[in-house]
N, CA, C and O atoms as CSV, one atom per row, in Angstrom:
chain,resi,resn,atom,element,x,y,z
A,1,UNK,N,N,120.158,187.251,69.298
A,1,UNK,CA,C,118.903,186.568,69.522
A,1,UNK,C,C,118.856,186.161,70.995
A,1,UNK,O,O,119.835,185.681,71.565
A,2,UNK,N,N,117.658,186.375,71.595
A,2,UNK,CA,C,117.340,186.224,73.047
A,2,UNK,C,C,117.416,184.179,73.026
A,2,UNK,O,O,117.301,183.237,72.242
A,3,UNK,N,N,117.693,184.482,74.513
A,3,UNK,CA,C,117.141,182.561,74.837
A,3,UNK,C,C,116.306,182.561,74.221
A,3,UNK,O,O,116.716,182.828,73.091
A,4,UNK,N,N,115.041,182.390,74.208
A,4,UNK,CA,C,113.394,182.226,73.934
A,4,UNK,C,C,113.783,182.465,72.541
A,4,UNK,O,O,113.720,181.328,72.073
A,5,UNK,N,N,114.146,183.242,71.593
A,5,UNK,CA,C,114.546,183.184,70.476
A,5,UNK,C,C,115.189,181.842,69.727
A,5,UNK,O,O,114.803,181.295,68.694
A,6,UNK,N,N,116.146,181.545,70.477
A,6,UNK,CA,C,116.584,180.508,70.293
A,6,UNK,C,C,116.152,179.001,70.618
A,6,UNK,O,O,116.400,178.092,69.826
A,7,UNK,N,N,115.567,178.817,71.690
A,7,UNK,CA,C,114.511,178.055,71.967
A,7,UNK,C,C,113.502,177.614,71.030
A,7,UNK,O,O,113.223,176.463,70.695
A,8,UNK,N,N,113.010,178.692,70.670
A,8,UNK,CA,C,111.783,178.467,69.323
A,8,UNK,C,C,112.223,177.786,68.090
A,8,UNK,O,O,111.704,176.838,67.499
A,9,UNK,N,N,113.562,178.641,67.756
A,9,UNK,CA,C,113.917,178.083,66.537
A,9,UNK,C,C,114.338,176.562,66.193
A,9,UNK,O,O,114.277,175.866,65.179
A,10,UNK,N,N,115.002,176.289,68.125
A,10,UNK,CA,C,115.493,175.077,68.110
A,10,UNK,C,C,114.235,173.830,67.857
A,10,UNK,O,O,114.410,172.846,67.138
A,11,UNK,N,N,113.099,174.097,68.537
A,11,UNK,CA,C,111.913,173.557,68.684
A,11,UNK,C,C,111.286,173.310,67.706
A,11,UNK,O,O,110.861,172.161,67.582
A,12,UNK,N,N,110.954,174.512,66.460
A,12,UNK,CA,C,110.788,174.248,65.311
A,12,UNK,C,C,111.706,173.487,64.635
A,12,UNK,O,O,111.266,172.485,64.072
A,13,UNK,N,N,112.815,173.711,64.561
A,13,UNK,CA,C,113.494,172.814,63.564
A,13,UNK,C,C,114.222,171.748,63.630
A,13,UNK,O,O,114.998,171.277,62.798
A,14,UNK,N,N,113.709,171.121,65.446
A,14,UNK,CA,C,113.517,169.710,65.763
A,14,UNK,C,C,111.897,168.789,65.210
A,14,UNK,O,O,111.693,167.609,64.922
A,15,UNK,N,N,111.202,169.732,65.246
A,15,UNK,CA,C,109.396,169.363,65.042
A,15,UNK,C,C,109.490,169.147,63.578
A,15,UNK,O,O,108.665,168.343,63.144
A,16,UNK,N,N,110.394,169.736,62.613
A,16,UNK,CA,C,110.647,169.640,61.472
A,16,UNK,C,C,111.298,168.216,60.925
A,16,UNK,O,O,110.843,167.272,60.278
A,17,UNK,N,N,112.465,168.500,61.450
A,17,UNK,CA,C,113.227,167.223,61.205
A,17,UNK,C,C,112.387,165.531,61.705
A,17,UNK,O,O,112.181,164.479,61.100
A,18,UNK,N,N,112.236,165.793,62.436
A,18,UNK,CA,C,111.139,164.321,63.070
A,18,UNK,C,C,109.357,164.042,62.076
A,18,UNK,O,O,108.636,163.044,62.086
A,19,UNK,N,N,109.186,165.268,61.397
A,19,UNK,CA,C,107.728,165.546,60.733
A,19,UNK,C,C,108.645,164.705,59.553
A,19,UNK,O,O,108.100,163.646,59.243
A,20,UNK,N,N,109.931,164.974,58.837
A,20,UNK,CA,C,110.170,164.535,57.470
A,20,UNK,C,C,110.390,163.339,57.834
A,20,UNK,O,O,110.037,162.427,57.086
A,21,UNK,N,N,111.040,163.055,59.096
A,21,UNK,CA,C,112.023,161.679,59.255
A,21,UNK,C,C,110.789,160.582,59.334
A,21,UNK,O,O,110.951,159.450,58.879
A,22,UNK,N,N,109.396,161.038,60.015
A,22,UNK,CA,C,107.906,160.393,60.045
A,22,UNK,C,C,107.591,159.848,58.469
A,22,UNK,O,O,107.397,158.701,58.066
A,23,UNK,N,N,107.623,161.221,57.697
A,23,UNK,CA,C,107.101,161.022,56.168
A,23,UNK,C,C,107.918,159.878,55.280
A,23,UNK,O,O,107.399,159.064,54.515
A,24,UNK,N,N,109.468,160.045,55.610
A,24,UNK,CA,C,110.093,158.917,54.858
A,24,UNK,C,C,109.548,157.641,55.464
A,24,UNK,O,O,108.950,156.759,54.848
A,25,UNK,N,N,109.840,157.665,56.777
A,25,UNK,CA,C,109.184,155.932,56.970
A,25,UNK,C,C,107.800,155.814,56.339
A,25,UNK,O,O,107.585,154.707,55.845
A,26,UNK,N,N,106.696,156.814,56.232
A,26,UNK,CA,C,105.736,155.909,56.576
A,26,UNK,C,C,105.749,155.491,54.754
A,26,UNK,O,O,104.947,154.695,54.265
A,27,UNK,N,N,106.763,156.174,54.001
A,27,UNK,CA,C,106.370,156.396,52.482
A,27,UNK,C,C,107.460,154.980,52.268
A,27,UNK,O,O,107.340,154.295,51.252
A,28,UNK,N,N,107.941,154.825,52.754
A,28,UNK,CA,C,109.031,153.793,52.822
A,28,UNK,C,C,108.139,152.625,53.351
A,28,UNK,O,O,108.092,151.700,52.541
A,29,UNK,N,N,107.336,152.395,54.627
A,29,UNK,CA,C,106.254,150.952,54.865
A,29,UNK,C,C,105.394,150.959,53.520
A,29,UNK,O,O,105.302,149.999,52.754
A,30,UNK,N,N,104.857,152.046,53.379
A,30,UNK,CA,C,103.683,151.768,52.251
A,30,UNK,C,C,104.061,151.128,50.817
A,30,UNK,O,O,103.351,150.317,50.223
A,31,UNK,N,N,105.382,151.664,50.330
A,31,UNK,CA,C,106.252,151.171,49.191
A,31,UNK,C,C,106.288,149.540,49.476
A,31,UNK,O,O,105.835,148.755,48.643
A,32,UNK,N,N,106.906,149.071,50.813
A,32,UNK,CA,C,107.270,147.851,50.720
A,32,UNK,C,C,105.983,147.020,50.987
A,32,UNK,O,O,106.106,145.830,50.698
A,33,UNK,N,N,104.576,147.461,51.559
A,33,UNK,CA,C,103.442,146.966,51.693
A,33,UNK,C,C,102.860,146.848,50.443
A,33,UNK,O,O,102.309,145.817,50.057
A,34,UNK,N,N,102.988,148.125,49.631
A,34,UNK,CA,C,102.306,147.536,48.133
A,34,UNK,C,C,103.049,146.764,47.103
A,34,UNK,O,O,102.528,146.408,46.045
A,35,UNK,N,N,104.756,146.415,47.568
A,35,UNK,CA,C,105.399,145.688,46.583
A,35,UNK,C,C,104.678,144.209,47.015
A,35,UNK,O,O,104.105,143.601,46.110
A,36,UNK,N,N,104.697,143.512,48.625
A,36,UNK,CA,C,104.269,142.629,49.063
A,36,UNK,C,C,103.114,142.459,48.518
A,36,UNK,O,O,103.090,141.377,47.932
A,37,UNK,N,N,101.887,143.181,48.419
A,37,UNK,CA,C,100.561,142.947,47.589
A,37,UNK,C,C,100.487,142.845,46.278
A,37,UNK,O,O,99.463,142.530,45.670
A,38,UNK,N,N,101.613,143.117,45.753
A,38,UNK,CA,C,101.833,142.799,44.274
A,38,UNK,C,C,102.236,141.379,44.430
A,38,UNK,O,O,101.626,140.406,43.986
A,39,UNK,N,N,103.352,141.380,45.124
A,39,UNK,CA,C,103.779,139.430,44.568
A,39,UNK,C,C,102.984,138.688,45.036
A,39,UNK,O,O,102.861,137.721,44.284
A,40,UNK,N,N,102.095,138.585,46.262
A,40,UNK,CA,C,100.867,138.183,46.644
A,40,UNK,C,C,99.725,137.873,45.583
A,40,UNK,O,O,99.086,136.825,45.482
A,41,UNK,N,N,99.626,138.925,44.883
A,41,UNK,CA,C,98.337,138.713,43.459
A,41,UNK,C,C,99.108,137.787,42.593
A,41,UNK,O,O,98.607,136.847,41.974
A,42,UNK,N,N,100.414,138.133,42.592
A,42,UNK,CA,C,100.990,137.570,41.471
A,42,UNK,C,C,101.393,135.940,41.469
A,42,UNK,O,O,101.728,135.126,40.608
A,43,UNK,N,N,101.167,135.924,42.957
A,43,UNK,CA,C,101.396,134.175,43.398
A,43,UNK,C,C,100.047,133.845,43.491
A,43,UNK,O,O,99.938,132.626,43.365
A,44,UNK,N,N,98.736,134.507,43.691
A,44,UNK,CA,C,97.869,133.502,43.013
A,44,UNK,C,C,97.049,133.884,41.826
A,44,UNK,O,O,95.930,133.432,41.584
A,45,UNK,N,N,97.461,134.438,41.369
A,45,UNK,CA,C,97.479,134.000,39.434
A,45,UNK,C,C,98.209,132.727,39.590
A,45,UNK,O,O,97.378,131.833,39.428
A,46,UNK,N,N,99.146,132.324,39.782
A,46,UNK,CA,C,99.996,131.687,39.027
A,46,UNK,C,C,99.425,130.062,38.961
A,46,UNK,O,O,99.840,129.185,38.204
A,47,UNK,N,N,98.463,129.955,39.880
A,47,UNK,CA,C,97.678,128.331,39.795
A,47,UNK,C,C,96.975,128.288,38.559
A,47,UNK,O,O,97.090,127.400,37.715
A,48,UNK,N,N,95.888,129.774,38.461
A,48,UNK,CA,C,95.576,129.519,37.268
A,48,UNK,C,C,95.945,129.463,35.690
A,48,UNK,O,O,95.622,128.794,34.709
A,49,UNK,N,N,97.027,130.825,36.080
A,49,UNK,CA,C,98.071,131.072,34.845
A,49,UNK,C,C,99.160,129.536,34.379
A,49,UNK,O,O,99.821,129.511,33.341
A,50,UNK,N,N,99.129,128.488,35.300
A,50,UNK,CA,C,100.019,127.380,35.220
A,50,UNK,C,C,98.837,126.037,34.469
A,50,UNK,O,O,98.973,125.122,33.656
A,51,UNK,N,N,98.023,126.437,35.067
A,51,UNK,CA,C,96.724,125.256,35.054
A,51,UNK,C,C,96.322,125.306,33.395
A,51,UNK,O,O,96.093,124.313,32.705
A,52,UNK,N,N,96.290,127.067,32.829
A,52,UNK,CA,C,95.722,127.041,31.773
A,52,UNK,C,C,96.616,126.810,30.553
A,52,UNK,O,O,96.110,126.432,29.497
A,53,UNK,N,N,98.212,127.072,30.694
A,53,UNK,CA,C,99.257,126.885,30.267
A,53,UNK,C,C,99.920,125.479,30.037
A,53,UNK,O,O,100.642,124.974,29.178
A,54,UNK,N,N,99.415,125.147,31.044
A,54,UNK,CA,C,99.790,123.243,30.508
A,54,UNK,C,C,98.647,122.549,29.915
A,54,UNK,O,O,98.834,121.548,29.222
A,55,UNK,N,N,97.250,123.098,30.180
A,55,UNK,CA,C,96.433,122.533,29.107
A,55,UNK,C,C,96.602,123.171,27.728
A,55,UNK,O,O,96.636,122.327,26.832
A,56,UNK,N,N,96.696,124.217,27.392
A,56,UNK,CA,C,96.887,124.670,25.907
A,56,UNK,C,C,98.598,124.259,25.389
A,56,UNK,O,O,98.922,124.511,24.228
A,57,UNK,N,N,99.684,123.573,26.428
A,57,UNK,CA,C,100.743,122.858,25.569
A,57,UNK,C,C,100.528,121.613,25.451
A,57,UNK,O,O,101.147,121.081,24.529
A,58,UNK,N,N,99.444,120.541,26.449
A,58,UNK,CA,C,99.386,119.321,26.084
A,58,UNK,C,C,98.131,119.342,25.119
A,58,UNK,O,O,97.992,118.194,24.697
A,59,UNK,N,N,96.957,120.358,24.489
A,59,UNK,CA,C,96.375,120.347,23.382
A,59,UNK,C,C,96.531,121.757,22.814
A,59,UNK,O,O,96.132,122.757,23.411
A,60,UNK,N,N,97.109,121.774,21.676
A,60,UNK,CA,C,97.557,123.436,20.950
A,60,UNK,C,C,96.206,123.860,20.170
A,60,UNK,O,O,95.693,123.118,19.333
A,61,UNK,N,N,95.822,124.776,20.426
A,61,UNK,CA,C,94.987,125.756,19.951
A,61,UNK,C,C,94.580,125.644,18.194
A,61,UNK,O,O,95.467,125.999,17.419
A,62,UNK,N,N,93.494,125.243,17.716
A,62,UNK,CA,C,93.435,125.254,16.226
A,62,UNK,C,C,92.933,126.452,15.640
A,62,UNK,O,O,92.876,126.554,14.415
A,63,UNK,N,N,92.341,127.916,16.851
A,63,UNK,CA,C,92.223,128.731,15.476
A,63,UNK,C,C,93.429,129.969,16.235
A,63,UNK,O,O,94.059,129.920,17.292
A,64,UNK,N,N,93.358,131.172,14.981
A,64,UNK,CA,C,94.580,131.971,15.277
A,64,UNK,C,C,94.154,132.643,16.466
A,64,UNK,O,O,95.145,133.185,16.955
A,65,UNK,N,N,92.856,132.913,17.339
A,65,UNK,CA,C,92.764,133.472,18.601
A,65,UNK,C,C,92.849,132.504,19.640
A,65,UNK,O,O,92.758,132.816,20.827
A,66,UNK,N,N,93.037,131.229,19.199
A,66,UNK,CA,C,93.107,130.355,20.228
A,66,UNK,C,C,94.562,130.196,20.388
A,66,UNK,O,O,94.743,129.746,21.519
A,67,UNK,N,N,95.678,130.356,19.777
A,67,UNK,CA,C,96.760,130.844,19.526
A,67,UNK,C,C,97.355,131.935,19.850
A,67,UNK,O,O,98.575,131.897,20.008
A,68,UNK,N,N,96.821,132.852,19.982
A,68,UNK,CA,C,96.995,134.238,20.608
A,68,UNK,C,C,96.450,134.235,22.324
A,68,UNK,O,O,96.820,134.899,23.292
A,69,UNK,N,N,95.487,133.243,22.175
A,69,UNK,CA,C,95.354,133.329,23.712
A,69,UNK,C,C,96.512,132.733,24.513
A,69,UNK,O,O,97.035,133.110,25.562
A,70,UNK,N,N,96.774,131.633,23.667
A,70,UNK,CA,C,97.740,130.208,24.358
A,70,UNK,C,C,99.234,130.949,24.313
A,70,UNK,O,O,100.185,130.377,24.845
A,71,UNK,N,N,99.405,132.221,23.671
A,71,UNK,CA,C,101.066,132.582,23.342
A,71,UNK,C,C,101.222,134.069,25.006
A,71,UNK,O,O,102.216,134.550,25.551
A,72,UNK,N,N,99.707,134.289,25.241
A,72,UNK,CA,C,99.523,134.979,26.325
A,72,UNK,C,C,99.586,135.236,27.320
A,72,UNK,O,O,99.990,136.242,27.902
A,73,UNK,N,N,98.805,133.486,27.916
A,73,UNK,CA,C,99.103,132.645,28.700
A,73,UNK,C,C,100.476,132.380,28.860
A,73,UNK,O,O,101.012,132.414,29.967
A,74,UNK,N,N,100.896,132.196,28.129
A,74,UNK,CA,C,102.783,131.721,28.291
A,74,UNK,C,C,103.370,132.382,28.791
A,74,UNK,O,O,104.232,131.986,29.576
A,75,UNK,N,N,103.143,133.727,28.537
A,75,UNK,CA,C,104.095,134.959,28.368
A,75,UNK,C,C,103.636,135.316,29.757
A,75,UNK,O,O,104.559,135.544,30.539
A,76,UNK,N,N,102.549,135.405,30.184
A,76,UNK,CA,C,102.112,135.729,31.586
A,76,UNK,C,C,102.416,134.839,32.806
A,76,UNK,O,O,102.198,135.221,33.956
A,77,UNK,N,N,102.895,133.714,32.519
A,77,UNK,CA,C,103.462,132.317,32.792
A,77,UNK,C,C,104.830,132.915,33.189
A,77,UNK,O,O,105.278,132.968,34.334
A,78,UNK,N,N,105.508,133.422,31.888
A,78,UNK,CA,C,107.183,133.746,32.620
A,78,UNK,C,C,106.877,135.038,33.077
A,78,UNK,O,O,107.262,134.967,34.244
A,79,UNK,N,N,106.353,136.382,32.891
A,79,UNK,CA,C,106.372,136.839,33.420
A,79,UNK,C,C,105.995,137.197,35.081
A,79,UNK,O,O,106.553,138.058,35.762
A,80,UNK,N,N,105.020,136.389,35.464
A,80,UNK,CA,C,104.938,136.319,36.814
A,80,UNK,C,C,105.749,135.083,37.715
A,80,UNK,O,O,105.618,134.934,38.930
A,81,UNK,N,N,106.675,134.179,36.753
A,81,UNK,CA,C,108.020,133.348,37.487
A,81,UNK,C,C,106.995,132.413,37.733
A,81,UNK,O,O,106.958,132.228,38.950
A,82,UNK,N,N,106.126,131.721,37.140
A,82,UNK,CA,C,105.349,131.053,38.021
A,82,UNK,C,C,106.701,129.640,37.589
A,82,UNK,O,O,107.763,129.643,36.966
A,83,UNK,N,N,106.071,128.823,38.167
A,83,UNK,CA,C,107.258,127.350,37.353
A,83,UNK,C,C,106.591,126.249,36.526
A,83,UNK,O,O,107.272,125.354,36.026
């Protein structure tokens, strides 16, 4: 293979390596940007998810959907860590 042969190949499969090494970061910011916008939503639910959760334990629910709402609330309560 001539210089210029080699040249090219080197060129391409530097333009290569830097095109993937681009794609992991930017797939790697976007991952950790949409985990951040998740706990973000999930920290403000949690005023209301807390607000509605201590009113349905200091008065309990008298029919069975008011019960199903209040066991919902709870559960959405631990699941988003609120305190």
């Amino acid at each position: 293979m001539t210089w210029r042969g080699w040249h090219v190949l080197l060129v391409v499969l530097l333009t290569a390596v830097v095109t993937f090494t681009l794609a992991l970061v930017s797939a790697s910011r976007s991952a950790a940007l949409s985990e951040r916008a998740r706990d973000e939503s999930e920290r403000r639910w949690c005023g209301v998810v807390v607000a509605l959760d201590d009113a349905y334990r200091e008065s309990q629910p008298q029919t069975p959907a008011g019960r199903r709402i209040a066991d919902s609330i709870a559960q959405l309560r631990t699941e988003f860590g609120c305190p």
